[in-house]
BAFI-431838 format. One record per residue (C-alpha): residue in one letter; z, y, x. Coordinates in steps of 0.1 Angstrom, whole numbers, plus 5000, padded with zeros to 4 digits. Layout:
# BAFI-431838
AZYX;...
# end
This chain:
# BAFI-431838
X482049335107;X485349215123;X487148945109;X490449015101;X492848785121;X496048675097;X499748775115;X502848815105;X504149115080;X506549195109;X503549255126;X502149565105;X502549885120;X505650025112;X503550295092;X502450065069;X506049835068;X508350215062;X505250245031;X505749935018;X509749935020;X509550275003;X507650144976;X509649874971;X512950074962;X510750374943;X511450624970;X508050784965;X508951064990;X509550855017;X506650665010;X503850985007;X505351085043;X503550835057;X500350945048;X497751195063;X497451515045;X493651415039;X494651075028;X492250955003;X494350634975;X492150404954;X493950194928;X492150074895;X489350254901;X490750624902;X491350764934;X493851044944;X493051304976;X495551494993;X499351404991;X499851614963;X497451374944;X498551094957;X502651184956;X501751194918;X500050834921;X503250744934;X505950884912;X503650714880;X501750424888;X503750144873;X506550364866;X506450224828;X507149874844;X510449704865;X509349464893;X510049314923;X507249314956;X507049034982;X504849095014;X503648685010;X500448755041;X499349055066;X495949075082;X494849295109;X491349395108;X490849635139;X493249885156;X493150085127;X492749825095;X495649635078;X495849445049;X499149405034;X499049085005;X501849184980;X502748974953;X504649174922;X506849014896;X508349174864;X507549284831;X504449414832;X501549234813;X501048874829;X504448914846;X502948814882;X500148984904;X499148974936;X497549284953;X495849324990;X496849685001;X494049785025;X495150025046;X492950245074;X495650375102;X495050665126;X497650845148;X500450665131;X499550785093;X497750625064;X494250755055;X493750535032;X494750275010;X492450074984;X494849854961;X492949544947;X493549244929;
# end
């Protein structure tokens, strides 16, 4: 296994940086063009195929909730790993979390993405 080596978030593919700035102002459109048709999500143990699947992931996961996101660390893995450390604030239960977005790359579009705490 390859351990991942810690950079800066500027340092992310710009895949993964136009995701997370998409995410961060709600613009789920934006954010489901950067994934592969195939792309697989996995977030609280459900996971969403396709980006019809996932597009729905995105337009309601947390949608109940206002927050703020913070890329606080970035990791590269391999040439087509990333992890993304997000830390959310708002009014959700606990009021702070903070997430590792693992995200597989290939030909400049996500395949995956497993959210955990």
């Amino acid at each position: 296994m390859t351990t991942p080596t810690s950079i800066e978030p500027t340092q992310l593919p710009a895949t993964i940086r136009a995701y997370l700035a998409a995410r961060a102002v709600g613009d789920a459109e934006a954010a489901v063009r950067t994934f592969a048709d195939d792309a697989i999500v996995v977030d609280e143990g459900r996971t969403f195929r396709g980006t019809a699947e996932v597009l729905d992931f995105l337009c309601t996961a947390g949608a109940e909730f206002t927050y703020t996101t913070e890329i606080v660390g970035a990791e590269r893995v391999d040439d087509h790993h990333w992890v993304a450390h997000v830390r959310l604030e708002g009014d959700f239960p606990g009021g702070v979390a903070e997430l590792a977005f693992r995200f597989a790359v290939v030909d400049d579009l996500v395949t995956e993405l497993l959210i955990a705490p």
